[in-house]
C-alpha positions as CSV (number, residue, x, y, z in Angstrom):
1,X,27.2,19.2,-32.5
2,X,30.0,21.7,-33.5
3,X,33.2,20.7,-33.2
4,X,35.7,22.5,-30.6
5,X,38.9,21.5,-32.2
6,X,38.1,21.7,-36.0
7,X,39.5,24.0,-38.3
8,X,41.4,25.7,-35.0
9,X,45.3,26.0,-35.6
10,X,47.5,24.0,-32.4
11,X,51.0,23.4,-32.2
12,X,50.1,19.3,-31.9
13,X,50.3,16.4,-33.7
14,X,47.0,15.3,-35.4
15,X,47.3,11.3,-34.4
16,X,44.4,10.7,-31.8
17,X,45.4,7.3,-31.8
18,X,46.1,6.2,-28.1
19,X,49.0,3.6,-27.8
20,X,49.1,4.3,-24.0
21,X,50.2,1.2,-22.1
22,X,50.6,0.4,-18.1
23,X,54.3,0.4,-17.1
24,X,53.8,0.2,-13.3
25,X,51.1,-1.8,-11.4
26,X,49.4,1.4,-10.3
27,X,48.3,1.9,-13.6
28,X,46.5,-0.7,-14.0
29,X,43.6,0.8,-12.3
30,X,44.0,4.4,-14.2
31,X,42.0,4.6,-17.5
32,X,43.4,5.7,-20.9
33,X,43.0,9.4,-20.2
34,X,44.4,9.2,-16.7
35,X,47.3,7.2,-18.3
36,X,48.1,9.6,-20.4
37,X,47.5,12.8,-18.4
38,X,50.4,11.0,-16.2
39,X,52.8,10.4,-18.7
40,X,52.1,14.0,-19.9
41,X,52.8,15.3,-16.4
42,X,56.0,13.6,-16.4
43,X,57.5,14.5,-19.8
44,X,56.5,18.2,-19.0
45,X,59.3,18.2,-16.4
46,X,61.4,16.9,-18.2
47,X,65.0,19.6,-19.4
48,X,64.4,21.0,-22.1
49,X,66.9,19.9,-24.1
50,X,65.9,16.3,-23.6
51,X,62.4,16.7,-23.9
52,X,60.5,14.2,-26.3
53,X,58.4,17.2,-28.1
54,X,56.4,15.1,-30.6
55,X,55.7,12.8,-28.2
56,X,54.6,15.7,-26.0
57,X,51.8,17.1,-29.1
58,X,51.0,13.6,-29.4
59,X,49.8,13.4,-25.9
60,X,48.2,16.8,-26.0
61,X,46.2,16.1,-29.4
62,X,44.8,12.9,-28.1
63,X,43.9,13.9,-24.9
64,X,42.1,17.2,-26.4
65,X,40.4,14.5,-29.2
66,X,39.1,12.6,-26.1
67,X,37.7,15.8,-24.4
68,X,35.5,16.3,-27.8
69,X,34.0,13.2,-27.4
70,X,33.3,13.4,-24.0
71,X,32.0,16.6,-25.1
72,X,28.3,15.9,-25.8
73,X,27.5,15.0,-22.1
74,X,27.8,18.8,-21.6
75,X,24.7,21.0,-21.4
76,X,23.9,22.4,-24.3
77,X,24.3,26.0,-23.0
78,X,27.2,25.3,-21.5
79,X,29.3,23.4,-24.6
80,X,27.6,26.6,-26.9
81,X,29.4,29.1,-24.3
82,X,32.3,27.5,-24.4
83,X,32.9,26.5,-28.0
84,X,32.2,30.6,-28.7
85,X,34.3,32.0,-26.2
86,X,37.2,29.3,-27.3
87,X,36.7,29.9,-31.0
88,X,37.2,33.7,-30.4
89,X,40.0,33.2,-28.3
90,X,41.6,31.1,-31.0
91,X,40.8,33.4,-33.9
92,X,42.5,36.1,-31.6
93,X,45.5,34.0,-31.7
94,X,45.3,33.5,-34.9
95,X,45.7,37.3,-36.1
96,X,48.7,37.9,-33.7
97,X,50.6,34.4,-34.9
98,X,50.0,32.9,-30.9
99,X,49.2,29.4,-30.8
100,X,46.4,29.2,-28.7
101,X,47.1,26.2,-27.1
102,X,49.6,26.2,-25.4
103,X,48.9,29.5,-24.1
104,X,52.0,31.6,-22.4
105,X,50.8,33.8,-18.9
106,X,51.9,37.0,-21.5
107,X,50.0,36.3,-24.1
108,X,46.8,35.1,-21.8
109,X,47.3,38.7,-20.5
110,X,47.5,40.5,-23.2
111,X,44.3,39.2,-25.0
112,X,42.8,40.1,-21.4
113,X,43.8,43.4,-21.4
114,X,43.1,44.1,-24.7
115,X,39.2,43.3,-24.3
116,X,38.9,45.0,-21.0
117,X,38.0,48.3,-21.5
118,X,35.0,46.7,-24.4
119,X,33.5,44.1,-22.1
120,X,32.2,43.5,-18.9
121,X,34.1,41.9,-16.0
122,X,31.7,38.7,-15.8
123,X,32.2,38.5,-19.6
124,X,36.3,38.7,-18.9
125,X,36.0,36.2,-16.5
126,X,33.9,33.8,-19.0
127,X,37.0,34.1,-21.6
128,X,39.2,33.1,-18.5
129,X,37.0,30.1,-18.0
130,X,37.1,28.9,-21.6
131,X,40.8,28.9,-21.9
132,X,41.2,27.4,-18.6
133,X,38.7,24.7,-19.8
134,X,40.7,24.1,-23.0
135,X,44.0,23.7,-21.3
136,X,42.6,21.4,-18.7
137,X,41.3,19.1,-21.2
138,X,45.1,19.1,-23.3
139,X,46.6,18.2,-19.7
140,X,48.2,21.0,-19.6
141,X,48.8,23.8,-16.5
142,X,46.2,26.8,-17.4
143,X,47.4,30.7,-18.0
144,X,44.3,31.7,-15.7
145,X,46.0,30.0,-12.7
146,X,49.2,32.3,-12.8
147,X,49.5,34.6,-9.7
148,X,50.3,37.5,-12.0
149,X,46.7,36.7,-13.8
150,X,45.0,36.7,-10.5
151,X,46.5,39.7,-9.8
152,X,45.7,41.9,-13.0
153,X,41.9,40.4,-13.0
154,X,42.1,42.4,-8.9
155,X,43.0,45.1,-10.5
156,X,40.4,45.2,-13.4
157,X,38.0,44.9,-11.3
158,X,38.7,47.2,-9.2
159,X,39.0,49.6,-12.0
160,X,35.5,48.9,-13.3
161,X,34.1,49.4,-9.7
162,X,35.8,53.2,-9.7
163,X,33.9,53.6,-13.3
164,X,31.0,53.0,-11.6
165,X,30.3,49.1,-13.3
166,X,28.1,47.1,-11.0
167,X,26.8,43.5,-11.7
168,X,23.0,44.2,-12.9
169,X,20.0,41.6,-12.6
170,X,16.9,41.1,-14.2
171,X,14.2,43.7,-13.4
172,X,11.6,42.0,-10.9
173,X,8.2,40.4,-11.6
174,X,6.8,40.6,-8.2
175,X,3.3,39.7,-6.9
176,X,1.4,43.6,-7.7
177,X,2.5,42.5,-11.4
178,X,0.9,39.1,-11.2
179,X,-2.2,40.4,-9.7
180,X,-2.8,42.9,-12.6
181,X,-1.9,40.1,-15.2
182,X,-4.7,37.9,-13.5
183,X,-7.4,40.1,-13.6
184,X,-6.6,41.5,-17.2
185,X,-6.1,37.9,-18.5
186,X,-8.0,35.1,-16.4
187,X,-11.8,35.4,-17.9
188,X,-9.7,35.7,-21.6
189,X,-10.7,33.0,-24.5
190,X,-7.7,33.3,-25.9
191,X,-5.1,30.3,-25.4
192,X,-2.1,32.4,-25.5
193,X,-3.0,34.6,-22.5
194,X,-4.4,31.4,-20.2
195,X,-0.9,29.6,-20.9
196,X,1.1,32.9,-20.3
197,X,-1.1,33.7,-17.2
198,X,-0.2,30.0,-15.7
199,X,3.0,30.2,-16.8
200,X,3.5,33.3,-15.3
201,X,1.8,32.0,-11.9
202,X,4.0,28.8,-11.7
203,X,6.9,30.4,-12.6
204,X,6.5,33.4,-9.3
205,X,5.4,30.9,-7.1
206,X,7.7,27.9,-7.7
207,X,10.9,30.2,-8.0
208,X,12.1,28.3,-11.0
209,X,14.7,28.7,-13.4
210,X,13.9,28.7,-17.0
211,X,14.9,25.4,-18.0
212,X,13.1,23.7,-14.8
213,X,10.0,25.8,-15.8
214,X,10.5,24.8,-19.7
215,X,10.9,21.0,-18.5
216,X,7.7,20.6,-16.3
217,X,5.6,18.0,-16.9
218,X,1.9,16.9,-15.6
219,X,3.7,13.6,-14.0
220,X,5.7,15.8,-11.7
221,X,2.8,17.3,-9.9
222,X,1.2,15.2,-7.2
223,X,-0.9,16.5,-4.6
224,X,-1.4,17.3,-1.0
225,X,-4.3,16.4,1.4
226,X,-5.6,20.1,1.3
227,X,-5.6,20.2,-2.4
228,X,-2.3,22.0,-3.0
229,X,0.0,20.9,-5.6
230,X,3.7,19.5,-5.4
231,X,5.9,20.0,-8.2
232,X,9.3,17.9,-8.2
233,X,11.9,19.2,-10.0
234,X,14.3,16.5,-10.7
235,X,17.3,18.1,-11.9
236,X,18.4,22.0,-11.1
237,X,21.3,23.7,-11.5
238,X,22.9,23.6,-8.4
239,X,22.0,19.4,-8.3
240,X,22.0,17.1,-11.0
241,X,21.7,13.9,-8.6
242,X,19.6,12.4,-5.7
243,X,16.1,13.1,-4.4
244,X,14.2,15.5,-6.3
245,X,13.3,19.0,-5.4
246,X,9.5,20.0,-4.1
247,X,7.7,23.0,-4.1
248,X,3.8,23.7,-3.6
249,X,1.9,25.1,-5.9
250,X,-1.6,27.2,-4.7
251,X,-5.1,26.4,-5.0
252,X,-4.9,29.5,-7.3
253,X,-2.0,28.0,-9.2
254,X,-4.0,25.0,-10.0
255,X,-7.1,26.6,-11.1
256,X,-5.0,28.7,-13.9
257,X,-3.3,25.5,-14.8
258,X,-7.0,23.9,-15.5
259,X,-8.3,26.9,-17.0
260,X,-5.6,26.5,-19.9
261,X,-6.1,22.6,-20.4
262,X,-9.3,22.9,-20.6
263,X,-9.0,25.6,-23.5
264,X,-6.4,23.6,-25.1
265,X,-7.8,20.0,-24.6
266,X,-4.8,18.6,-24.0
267,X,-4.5,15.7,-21.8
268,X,-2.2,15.7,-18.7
269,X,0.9,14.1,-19.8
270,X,4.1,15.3,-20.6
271,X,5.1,18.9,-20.8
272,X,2.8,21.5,-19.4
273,X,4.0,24.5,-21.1
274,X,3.5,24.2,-25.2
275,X,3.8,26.3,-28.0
276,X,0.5,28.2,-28.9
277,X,-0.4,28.6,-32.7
278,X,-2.2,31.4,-34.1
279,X,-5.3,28.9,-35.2
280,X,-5.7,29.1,-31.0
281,X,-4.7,25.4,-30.8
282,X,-2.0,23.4,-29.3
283,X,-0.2,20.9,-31.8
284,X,1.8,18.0,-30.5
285,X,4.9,19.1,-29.2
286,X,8.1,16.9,-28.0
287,X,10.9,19.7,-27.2
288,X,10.5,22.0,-24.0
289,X,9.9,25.8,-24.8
290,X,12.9,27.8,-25.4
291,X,14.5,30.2,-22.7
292,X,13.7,33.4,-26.0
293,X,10.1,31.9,-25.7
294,X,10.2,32.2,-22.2
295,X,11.7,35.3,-22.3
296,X,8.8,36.7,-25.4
297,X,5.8,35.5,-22.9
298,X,7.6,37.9,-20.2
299,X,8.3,40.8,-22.2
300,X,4.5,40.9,-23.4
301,X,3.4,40.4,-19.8
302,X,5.7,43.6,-19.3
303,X,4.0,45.6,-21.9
304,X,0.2,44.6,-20.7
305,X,1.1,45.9,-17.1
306,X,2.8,48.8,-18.9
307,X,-0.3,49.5,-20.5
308,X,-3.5,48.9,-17.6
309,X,-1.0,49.9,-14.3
310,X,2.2,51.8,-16.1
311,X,3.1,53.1,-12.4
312,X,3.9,49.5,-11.3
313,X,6.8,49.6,-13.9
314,X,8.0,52.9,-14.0
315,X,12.0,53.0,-14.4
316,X,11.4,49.0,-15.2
317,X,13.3,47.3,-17.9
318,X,11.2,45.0,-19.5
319,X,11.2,41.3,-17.6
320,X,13.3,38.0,-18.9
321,X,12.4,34.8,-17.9
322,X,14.9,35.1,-14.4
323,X,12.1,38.5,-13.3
324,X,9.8,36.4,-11.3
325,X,12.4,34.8,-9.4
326,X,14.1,38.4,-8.3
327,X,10.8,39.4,-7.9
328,X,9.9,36.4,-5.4
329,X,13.0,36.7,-3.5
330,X,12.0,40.3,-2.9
331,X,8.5,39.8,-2.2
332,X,9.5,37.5,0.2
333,X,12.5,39.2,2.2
334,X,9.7,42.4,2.2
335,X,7.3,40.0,4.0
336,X,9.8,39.5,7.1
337,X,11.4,35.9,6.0
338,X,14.9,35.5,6.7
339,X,17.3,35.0,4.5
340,X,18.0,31.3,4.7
341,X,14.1,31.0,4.4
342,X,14.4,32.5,0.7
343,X,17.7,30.7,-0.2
344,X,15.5,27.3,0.9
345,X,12.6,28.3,-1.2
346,X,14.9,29.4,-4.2
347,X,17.1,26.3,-4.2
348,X,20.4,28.5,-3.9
349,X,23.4,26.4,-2.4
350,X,24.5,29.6,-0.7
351,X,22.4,32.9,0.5
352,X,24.6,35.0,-2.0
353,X,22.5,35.2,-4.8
354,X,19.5,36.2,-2.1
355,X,21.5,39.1,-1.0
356,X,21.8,40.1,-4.4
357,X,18.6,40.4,-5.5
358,X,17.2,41.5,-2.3
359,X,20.1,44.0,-1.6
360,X,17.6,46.6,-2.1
361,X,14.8,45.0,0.8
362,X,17.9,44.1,3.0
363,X,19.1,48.2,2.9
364,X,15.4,49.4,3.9
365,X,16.1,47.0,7.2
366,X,19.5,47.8,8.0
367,X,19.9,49.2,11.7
368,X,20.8,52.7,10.4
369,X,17.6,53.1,7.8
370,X,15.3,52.2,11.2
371,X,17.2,54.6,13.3
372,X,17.1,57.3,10.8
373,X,13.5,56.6,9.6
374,X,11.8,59.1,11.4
375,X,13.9,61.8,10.2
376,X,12.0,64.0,7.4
């Protein structure tokens, strides 16, 4: 794993040695890092003039060496983000002689203000994030929390809204996109297209994420007393802990799930979803699909429906592996279910994201698009 400390330039001591020790009886229940994010606490507000600086970097290097190790129970997507967005905010520092860590509120904002008009707001906020992450880790107080940060990151975003930035979203993979897929693909011989096809099906019906889809294994799937399927999806992003997820899978579903493992003679263990080799075989595979494999068996799908029904994708961008989830969430707000019915069925912790990708369903049913319907 890469490191986030190595080869960056901080103004702190390299010894990660901890010599912390308990002085009151309180901290005997506090564990090393606790014990020294207290003693850093209290040596920060400390006068200047009498402030024990080494011991401070000391404090700072250890606690950011503790971090790292700790590091590796991060997701891999999220360390990758942010040991990036770090590095680049470091080698930012770097070429205007900042230290990066400590980070003043002027210099935070300057390195802000001088990306803003090249990136987007959400990628702004990202940087934020990773320096906040960085200085939480050292023990120290974070640039991002300053009022005056707050404040110009109001005002950038205001900005970009009066330049006509908005937050964009996959393009949708609804249920007219599946059905052309199935009838193109489901009497193919080909393995590719019978693992795309129920891929593609899981994926629209289940709501899943990428990852959850990429991680589903035979073992999850049970089923119920009409014949149905129910997937458990033990870990999402919004919960990492207790019961499992479940969603139903169709009859339908099912059948294009068979019709590929029967092609590919595989038996029903482990991961569902496997690479497809160009000899039209399956070989033995122990890592999940990635989300650009994902994202390759979606963009194809895009370009046969492009090519047998090109008016169902007029104005489309072609689809990522997130499509058939907008597209789901649309299909089903379209269909009359509320709201909280589709945050339920997506596994969203709030009914934001719902609004979002069915902003343009929820404007069709607003109470001054029915009044003024009739009007030519």
């Amino acid at each position: 794993m890469t490191s986030l400390i190595k080869n960056q330039r901080y103004s702190v001591a390299t010894n990660t040695e901890s010599d912390i020790k308990p002085k009151k009886v309180n901290d005997l229940l506090l564990d090393d890092r606790s014990l020294m994010q207290k003693e850093l606490r209290e040596l920060l507000e400390r006068d200047i003039d009498s402030a024990p600086f080494e011991r401070i970097s000391e404090l700072i290097s250890m606690l950011l060496h503790d971090f790292e190790l700790s590091s590796k129970d991060m997701k891999a997507n999220t360390f990758k983000s942010l040991n990036n967005n770090w590095y680049q905010f470091c080698k930012w520092s770097e070429k205007h002689s900042i230290t990066p860590i400590p980070c003043s509120v002027i210099h935070f904002k300057k390195y802000i203000l001088e990306h803003s008009t090249r990136v987007k707001l959400n990628t702004l906020k990202v940087y934020s994030w990773a320096v906040q992450t960085m200085h939480l880790a050292a023990g120290l107080p974070s640039p991002t929390e300053s009022l005056t940060i707050k404040k110009m990151f109001k005002n950038i975003e205001s900005s970009k809204l009066t330049d006509g930035e908005f937050t964009t979203q996959a393009s949708a993979f609804n249920e007219s996109h599946l059905e052309v897929l199935t009838q193109v693909f489901s009497q193919s011989k080909k393995l590719i297209e019978l693992r795309d096809l129920a891929l593609l099906t899981m994926s629209y019906e289940s709501m899943l994420r990428e990852s959850e889809l990429a991680r589903a294994t035979f073992e999850q799937i049970s089923f119920t007393r009409d014949g149905r399927g129910i997937l458990l999806v033990p870990i999402t992003k919004s919960r990492h802990t207790g019961e499992p997820d479940k969603v139903i899978l169709s009859l339908r579903c099912l059948d294009m799930i068979d019709n590929y493992v029967t092609l590919a003679r595989i038996k029903r263990t482990g991961l569902i979803f496997r690479k497809v080799h160009k000899s039209n075989k399956i070989g033995v595979q122990n890592n999940p699909l990635s989300g650009v494999a994902i994202d390759n068996i979606f963009q194809h799908a895009f370009s046969v429906v492009l090519e047998y029904s090109p008016g169902l994708v007029r104005g489309c961008v072609p689809w990522s592996g997130h499509s058939a989830r907008v597209g789901a969430c649309q299909d089903l707000l379209a269909a009359g279910y509320s709201p909280l019915e589709v945050q339920v069925s997506g596994r969203w912790s709030t009914p934001a994201m719902v609004y979002r990708y069915g902003r343009d369903i929820l404007a069709e049913d607003g109470a001054m698009a029915k009044f003024r319907s009739d009007k030519k």
